[in-house]
Residue, then its C-alpha position, 0 to 999 in steps of 0.5 A: x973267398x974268405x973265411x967269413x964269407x964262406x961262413x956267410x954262405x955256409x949259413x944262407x944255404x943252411x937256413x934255406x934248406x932248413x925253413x924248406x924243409x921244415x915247413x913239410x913239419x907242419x903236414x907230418x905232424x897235422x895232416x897225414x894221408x889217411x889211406x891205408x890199405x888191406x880193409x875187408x870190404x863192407x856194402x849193401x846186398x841190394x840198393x833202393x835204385x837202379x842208378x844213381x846221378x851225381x851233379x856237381x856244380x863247380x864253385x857253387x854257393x849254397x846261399x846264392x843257390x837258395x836265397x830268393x832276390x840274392x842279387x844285387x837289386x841293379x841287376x836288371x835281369x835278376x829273377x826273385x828265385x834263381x833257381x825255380x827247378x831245383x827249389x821246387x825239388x827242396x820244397x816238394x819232393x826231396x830232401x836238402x842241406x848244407x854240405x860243409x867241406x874241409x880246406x883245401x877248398x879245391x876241387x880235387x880234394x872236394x871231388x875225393x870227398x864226395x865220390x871217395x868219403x875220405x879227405x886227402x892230406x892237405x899237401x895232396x892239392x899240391x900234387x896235381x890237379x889231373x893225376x891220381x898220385x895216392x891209390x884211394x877207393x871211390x864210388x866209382x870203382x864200385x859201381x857196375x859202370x861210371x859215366x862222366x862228362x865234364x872237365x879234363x881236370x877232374x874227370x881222368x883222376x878217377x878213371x885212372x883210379x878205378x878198375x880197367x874200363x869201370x869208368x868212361x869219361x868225356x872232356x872238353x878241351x882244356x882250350x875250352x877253359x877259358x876266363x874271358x868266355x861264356x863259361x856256361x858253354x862248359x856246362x851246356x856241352x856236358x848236357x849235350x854229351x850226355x844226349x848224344x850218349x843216350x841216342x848211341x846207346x840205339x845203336x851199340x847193343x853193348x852201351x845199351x846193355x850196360x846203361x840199363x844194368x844196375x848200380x851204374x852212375x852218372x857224373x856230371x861234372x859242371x865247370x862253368x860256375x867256377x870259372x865265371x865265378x873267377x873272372x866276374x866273382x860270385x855277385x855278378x850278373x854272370x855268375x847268377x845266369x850260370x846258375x839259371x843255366x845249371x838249374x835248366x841242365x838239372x831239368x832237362x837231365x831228368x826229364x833225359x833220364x825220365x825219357x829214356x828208361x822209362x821208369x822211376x828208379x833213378x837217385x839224384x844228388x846235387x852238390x858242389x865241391x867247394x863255394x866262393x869267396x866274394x873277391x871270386x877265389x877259393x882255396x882256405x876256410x872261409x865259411x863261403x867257400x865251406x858251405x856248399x848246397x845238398x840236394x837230393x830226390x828221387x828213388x829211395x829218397x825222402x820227400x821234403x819234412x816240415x820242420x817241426x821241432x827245434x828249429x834246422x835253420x840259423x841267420x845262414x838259411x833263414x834268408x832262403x825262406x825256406x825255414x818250415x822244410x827241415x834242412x839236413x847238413x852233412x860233412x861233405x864225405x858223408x855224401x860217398x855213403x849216401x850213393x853207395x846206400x842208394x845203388x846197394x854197392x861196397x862203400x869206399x875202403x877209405x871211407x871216413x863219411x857217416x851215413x846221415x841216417x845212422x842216427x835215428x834222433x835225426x832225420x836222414x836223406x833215405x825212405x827205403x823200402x825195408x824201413x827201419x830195418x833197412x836203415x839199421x843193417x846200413x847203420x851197421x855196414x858205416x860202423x863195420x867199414x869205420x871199425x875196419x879202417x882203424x882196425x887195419x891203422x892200429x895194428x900198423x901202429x901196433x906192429x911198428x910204434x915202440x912202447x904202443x899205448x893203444x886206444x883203450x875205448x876200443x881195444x879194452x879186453x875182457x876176461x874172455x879176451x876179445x876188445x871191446x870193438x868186437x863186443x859192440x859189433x856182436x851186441x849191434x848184430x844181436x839187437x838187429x836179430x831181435x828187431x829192435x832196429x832204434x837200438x841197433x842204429x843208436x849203438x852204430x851211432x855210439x860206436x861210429x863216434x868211438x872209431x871216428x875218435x880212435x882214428x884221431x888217436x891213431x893219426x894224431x899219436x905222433x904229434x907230441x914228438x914231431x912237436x918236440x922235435x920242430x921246436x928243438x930244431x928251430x930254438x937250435x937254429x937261433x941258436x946257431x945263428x946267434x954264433x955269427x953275432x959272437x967273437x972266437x975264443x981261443x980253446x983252452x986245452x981242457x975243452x977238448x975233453x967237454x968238446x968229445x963228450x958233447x960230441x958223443x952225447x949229440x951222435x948217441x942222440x942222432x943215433x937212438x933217434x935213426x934206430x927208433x924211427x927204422x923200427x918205427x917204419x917212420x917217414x924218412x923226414x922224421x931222420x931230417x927233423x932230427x938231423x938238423x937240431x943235433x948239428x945245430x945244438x952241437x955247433x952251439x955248444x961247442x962255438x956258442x956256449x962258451x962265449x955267451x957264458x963268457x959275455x953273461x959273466x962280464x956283464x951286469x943284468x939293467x932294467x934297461x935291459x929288460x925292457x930291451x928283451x920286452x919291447x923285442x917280444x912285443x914287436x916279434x908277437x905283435x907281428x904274428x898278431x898282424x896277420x889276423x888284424x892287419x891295421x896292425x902294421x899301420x901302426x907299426x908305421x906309425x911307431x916307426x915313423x913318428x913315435x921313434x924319431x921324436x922319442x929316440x932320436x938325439x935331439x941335435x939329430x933331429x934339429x940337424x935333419x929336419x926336413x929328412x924327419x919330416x920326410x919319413x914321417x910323412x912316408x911312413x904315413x902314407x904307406x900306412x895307408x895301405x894295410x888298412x884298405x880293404x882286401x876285397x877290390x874290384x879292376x880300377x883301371x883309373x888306379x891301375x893307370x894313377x900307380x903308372x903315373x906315380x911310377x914314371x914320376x919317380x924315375x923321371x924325377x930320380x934320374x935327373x936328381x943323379x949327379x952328372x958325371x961320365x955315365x950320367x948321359x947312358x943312365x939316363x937313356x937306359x931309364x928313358x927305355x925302361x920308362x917307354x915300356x912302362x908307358x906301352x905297358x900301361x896303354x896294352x893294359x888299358x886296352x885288354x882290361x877294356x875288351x875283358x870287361x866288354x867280354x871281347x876276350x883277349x886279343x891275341x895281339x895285347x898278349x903277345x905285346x904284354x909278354x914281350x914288355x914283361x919279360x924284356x922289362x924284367x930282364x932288362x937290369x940283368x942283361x944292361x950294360x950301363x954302368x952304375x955311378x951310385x947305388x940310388x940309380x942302380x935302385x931306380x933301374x929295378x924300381x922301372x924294371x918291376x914297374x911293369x909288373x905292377x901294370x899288367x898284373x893289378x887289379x887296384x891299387x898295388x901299383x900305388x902301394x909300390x911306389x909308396x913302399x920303394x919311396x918309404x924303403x930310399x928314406x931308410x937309407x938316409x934315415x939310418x945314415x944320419x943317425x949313425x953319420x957315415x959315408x953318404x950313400x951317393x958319395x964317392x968312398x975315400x981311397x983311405x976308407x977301411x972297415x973296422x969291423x963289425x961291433x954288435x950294437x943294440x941297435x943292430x936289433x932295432x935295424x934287424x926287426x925294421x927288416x922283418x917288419x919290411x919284409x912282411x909288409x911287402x906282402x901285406x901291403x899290396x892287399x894280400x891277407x895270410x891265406x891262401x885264397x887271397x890273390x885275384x885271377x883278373x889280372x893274370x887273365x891279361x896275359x893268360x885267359x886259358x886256365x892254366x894253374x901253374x902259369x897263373x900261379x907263377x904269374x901271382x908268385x912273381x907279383x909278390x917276389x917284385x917289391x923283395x928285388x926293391x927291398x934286397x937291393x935296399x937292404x944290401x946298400x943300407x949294409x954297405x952305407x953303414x960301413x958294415x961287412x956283407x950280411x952282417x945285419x941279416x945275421x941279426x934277423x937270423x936270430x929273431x926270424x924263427x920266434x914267429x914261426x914257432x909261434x905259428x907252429x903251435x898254433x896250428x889246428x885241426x880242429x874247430x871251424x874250418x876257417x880257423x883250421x885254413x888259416x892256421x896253416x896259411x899263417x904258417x907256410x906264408x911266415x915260413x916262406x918270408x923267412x926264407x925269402x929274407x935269407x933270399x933278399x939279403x943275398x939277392x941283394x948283395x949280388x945285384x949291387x955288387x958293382x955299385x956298393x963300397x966295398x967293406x973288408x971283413x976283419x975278426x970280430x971284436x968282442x961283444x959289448 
């Protein structure tokens, strides 16, 4: 391999590791696991109930929960109250609100909310769904016994968290989770168990023994809203019955409870874990999927409280019609506390929720029968349980942070030595001594928001340096790559001295960071975050530095220049701007494929190349369509067929373009199979899209014939044998292979968009063919033809930014937005009607990685047709790529609303990802046109112009 080429490689493999690695930045320096360990426990002696039940409905809304003629009035069975059971409840006899969860909106970080008052770090999602993989504490493992019905997904989490035998749960099958069935059989088969529970329990002394002790919890954990909500979305009909199905279970559950013990000394709590968003997913911070109903009645708990003063309600709940009953919101990991109050147990270690009756200026959820001093003593079990949590996180931080500032709010001595936490707590303790219970709760109140702002301290006292150290390192990558772009200097010998100094200077660097992080007790990634930008600063130093100097020296600063540098800030910053307005990239198409063409191009190029001009102009008008679609789309088979259509157009009409020669006969043939299992596809699609709706469920057979065409069709370009006569025929094979894809997995218009964009990506080829005048793409190559090598243009910039521009269109376009919530269920259930996470989500990423194999095989031969070495135009790319992920990087949040905070981190990893998927296409696509591309010898590089 030359010595280039190895370079090449060196820097591909590099980068990747690198944007990999550092998109684990983004948690280490904004979510950090809060659990720790070592807390003394606080709790109630005694509980105002003897059980508690706690009733999740998966997926729930809270406005579709409350608003009265919420459905779409073409409902025909639509009742004007959805829910009459559990409104009654709000409106006679229990307290209610909004319970605002945190992203990631799923249901493992939901259920750890609620049951453990904490929230997990946002990379725990990520760790599974049924494993327990941090040691957190819950309601759970502090009741006397935990009954659990419902989903496999959930339940077994908790009772491997809890002490031996605490918690007994009851599953489905995971079979029984599937999207092409009556969802609400979940829900039913929960009360079921818990009927069939109470009718052992006359015949096992032991269960009955145990169901009548106290502190014991129910858990009803009611799947089927969710999984309707997937497959019919939240407005539908069948979503609105699982509703009605629920409130019937929330009946006959207490009137259950009601039968069998007899009494009235049962709490109930009815929540959900996370809402809906229209398009029927979940997982960022869309107000519909944070907003989540809170009910809850009986035993120790308020009734309903006119709402007297200012008003509780805002333009969210005053279409409820419920606005003279006050509404009471709470964080989600406020609930934890709220059980562990009402059944007298130890709060979770790690909880962080407030009680909501702490502050005594605001109405709670609790009567208790000792009052308002019952209500200060709680007040001060929250503060002492907050004060432990940072007590045990400061003195971690204290014992291991070189030169700990610590939080002076908390820990300001007086003269007698004790901080001032201690102080508050005494002063709190007295008040409750004197009776003056306002007093005690307002001080909990103060100190409780004090802790709350300690733990922020404490768990944000890192940020500033990982900040630091991530820009460093991704400025030091562009600086790094920029090296492939400059000529070698021979070296002088007085460079060897600077060369040892830089040297010594970079290992003195690495080295102080390693001791002070092995002092620190740091992650192990904080050494990798430090790793890299000393390699890259040193190799800059030592290989950059030099020639850029040498190039600043010679050359003269332009007002042409500048504009250069603006245009290219612009375009990198409009392309961060896109994703929060897509119509962004509309115009970016506009702007690439009019306003460049009429203001730049030479105006004999342009009268030469008509009809080529006018193509891509056309092009670039008709792909920007797409981005200004609208993201919220519902299954169009009449679309879905139209893109199959287009499909097959342009690979008949593409095949006999080709000019004929020896191979022409089996290129023809392979594209007339990849175009037949485009059309079963189509006809296999058609009919399970048919039996989906009609809720015939999947047939076993159109699986089997989905799996097989897909798999066949994508393997096929690999795996053929037929020999390639020009690029172009080996970019349709692709093209079909892929087309497939955009059959069985769209929902709308995505197959449209794919041949738009692959149409658009072939004209760019010409495009810049024309511009530069070289070999054409189709054409044989000269049996005299040699690179001269590669000569750093302007231009070579332009190329580079339309790249990228590509790159994130091919994303954008097929109507996904930059969150993680945005990608429709539908269509996997064509191939995968079981829930399955993992399947589903490969299926989704292999959807998105599709129009990259088209833009990887493009990319590579427009390299080639430029007369340019392997790789030399993504080492441009290489420079810019990262102005965007700094960007993103900054502006990450975790504050404000939770829609802000989702997104935030969404921009980031999805910016991420592209970048590294950019280093893929470039290789990808050199490796797959191998055989078919003109080969270009490399030589040494030229000095810079």
């Amino acid at each position: 391999m030359p010595k280039s080429s190895r370079h090449v490689v060196k820097l591909l493999i590099l980068g990747l590791i690198f944007h990999v690695v550092f998109i684990a930045s983004v948690f280490d320096c904004y979510f950090r696991s809060p659990v720790v360990h070592g807390m003394t426990r606080y709790g109630s002696t005694s509980g105002e109930s003897k059980r508690l039940v706690l009733i999740v409905g998966d997926g729930l809304r809270a406005d579709l929960l409350f608003t009265p003629n919420g459905f779409s009035s073409s409902i025909n069975s639509r009742p004007e109250v959805v829910a009459p059971y559990l409104r009654s409840i709000v409106e006679k006899r229990g307290a209610f609100g909004v319970s605002h969860t945190r992203v990631p909106t799923e249901s493992r970080p939901g259920h750890v909310a609620i049951i453990g008052g904490m929230y997990e770090d946002v990379s725990a999602v990520t760790k599974g769904w049924k494993s327990n993989p941090v040691d957190f504490d819950s309601v759970f493992n502090q009741s006397s016994h935990t009954f659990a019905f419902g989903s496999p997904d959930i339940l077994p989490m908790f009772e491997k968290g809890a002490a031996p035998g605490r918690v007994r749960s009851w599953c489905y099958n995971e079979e029984a989770e599937d999207f092409t069935k009556d969802a609400t059989a979940l829900d039913t088969w929960v009360l079921d168990q818990l009927q069939v529970l109470f009718r052992n329990a006359s015949q096992d002394a032991m269960l009955n023994s145990n169901l009548h002790e106290e502190k014991v919890i129910f858990f009803l954990h009611l799947l089927g809203l969710d999984t309707t909500g997937h497959s019919y979305r939240p407005h539908s009909e069948e979503y609105m019955n699982n509703i009605r199905v629920v409130d019937n279970i929330v009946r006959e559950t207490e009137q259950l409870f009601l039968d069998f013990y007899g009494d009235e000394e049962t709490s109930f709590v009815f929540t959900a874990d996370h809402g809906m968003s229209r398009i029927g997913n979940h997982g960022d911070g869309d107000p519909d999927n944070t907003r989540t109903p809170l009910i809850a009645w009986g035993q120790g708990i308020r009734g309903p409280l006119p709402d007297v003063s200012s008003s509780s309600h805002d333009d969210f709940s005053r279409p409820w019609k419920l606005e003279h009953i006050h509404r009471r919101d709470v964080s989600q990991a406020d609930i934890a506390p709220l059980m562990a109050s009402l059944i007298g147990i130890n709060w979770p270690a790690n909880s962080v929720g407030v009680l909501p009756d702490v502050d005594h200026t605001r109405t709670g959820f609790l009567d208790p029968r000792g009052g308002e001093e019952t209500l200060a003593h709680m007040a001060l079990v929250n503060t002492k349980v907050l004060l432990e949590h940072y007590r045990v996180k400061h003195e971690l931080k204290q014992a291991n942070v070189l030169f700990y500032k610590p939080f002076n709010p908390l820990e300001n001595v007086d003269e007698s030595g004790m901080p001032a936490r201690v102080r508050i707590i005494e002063s709190i303790e007295q008040s409750i001594r004197q009776g003056r219970w306002d007093k005690a709760r307002g001080q909990s109140t103060q100190l409780i928001e004090t802790c709350l702002e300690g733990l922020r301290y404490l768990e944000t006292y890192d940020r500033l340096l990982i900040r630091s150290i991530v820009i460093i390192a991704y400025v030091g990558w562009a600086a790094y790559a920029s090296i492939s772009l400059f000529p070698t200097l021979c070296t002088p010998p007085a460079a060897n001295i600077r060369n040892g100094l830089i040297d010594a200077f970079i290992l003195l660097a690495f080295i102080g960071s390693a001791v002070a992080f092995w002092i620190q007790n740091s992650p192990w990634t904080f050494y990798i975050y430090v790793a890299f930008p000393c390699y890259f600063w040193r190799e800059f130093f030592l290989r950059g530095a030099p020639v850029l100097l040498s190039a600043i020296s010679q050359s003269t600063f332009s007002s042409r220049q500048l504009c250069i540098y603006g245009l290219l800030v612009v375009s990198l910053q409009s392309m961060v701007a896109a994703y929060t307005y897509r119509s962004i990239w509309s115009l970016g198409f506009v702007v690439i494929g009019f306003l460049w063409p009429c203001c730049t191009w030479p105006s004999s190029t342009l009268l030469q190349n008509r009809k080529l001009a006018l193509q891509w102009t056309l092009s670039c008008l008709i792909t920007a369509i797409f981005p200004l679609l609208s993201i919220e789309k519902k299954e169009s088979l009449p679309s879905i067929l139209a893109g199959g259509v287009i499909m097959l157009f342009i690979g008949a009409t593409q095949t006999w373009s080709f000019n004929p020669n020896s191979n022409f006969k089996d290129i023809r043939s392979s594209a007339f199979f990849q175009m037949g299992l485009l059309v079963a596809m189509m006809v296999v699609s058609a009919s399970s899209v048919v039996n989906l709706q009609e809720k015939n469920g999947l047939p076993r057979l159109n699986q089997i014939i989905a799996w097989s065409i897909l798999v066949i069709s994508s393997l096929y370009p690999f795996v053929s044998h037929v020999r390639h006569s020009s690029p172009r025929s080996k970019i349709i094979t692709f093209f079909l292979a892929f087309s497939v894809c955009f059959v069985v997995l769209s929902i709308s218009i995505e197959g449209l968009f794919y041949s738009a964009f692959t149409c658009n990506l072939l004209l760019w080829i010409d495009v810049e063919a024309a511009i530069r005048k070289p070999l054409s793409v189709n054409g044989p190559a000269p049996k005299n033809a040699h690179s001269d090598g590669y000569h750093f243009q302007a231009d070579d910039v332009r190329i580079a930014l339309f790249f990228l521009f590509f790159v994130q269109v091919a994303f954008f376009g097929t109507g996904n937005v930059a969150s993680i919530s945005s990608f429709y269920l539908e269509p996997v259930y064509r191939l995968v009607p079981v829930f399955n996470p993992f399947l589903m989500a490969a299926l989704l990423i292999f959807k998105i990685v599709a129009p990259y194999v088209i833009l990887s095989v493009i990319f590579a031969t427009l390299n080639a047709c430029l007369r340019l070495p392997p790789f030399s135009l993504f080492l441009v790319a290489l420079t810019l790529t990262d102005g965007m992920t700094v960007t993103f990087f900054l502006n990450v949040t975790d504050t404000g609303s939770w829609l802000e905070i989702g997104q935030s981190i969404s921009f980031f990893c999805i910016t991420s990802l592209l970048l590294v998927w950019s280093a893929g296409i470039c290789a990808t696509g050199e490796y797959l046109m191998g055989d078919s591309l003109i080969p270009v010898e490399p030589i040494d590089r030229k000095k810079v112009t």
